[in-house]
C-alpha positions in Angstrom: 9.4 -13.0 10.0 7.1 -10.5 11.8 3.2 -11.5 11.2 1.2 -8.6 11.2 -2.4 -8.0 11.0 -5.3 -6.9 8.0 -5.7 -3.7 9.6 -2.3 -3.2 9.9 -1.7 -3.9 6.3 -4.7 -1.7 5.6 -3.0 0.8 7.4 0.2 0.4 6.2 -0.9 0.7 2.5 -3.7 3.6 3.1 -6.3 1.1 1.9 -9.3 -0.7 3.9 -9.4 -3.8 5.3 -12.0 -5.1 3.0 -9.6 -4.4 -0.1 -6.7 -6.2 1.8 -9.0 -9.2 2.0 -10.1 -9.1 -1.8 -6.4 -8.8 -2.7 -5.6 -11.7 -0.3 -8.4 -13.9 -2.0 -7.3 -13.0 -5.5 -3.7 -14.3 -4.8 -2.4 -10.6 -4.7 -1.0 -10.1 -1.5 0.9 -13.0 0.4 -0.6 -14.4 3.6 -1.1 -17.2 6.1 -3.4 -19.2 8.0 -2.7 -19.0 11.7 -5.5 -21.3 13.2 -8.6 -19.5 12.1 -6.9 -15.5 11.8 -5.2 -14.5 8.2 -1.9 -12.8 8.8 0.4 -11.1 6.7 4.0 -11.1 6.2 5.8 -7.4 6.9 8.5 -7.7 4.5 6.3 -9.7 1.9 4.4 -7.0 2.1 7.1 -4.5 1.6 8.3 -6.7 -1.4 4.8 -6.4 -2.6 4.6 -2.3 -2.3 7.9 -2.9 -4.2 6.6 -4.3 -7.1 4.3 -2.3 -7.6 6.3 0.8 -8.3 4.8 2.0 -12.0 2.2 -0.2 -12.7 -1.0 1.4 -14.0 -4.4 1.5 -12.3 -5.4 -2.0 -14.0 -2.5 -3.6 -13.8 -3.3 -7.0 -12.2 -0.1 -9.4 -11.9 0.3 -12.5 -9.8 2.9 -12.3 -7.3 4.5 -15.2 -9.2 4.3 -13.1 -12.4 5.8 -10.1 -10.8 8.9 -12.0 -9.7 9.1 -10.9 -6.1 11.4 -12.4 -3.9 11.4 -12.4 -0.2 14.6 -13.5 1.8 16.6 -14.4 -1.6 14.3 -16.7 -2.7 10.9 -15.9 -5.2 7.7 -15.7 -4.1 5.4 -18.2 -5.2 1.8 -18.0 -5.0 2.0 -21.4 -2.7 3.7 -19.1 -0.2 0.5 -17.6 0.2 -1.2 -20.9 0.8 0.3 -21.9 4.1 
């Protein structure tokens, strides 16, 4: 597992780090607590681009909904609890 940062996420995705944040908050993207920081996943996020692929502007799914799965094994939205 590599942790990697907002702004790399915001980065990776062409988006800001306030929208990586939101999408955090709203159980969209994965992440975790590491003491007080929020870090993100690289191939959670990956798994998240993914899933994406065809959705329409609007389209707002949970990661549970979307079936993702990470390492073999689904991603729930308790992963992005820790």
């Amino acid at each position: 597992m590599k942790l990697i940062t907002s702004k790399q996420v915001a980065e990776k995705l062409s988006m800001s780090q306030v929208w990586v944040y939101k999408q955090a908050e709203r159980g969209q993207l994965p992440f975790y607590r590491v003491g007080d920081a929020v870090r993100f996943d690289e191939e959670e996020i990956n798994a998240y681009v993914v899933s994406r692929k065809g959705l329409k502007r609007g389209d707002h799914l949970t990661i549970e909904q979307e079936g993702v799965v990470v390492d073999g094994k689904p991603l729930t939205d308790k992963a992005c609890r820790r």
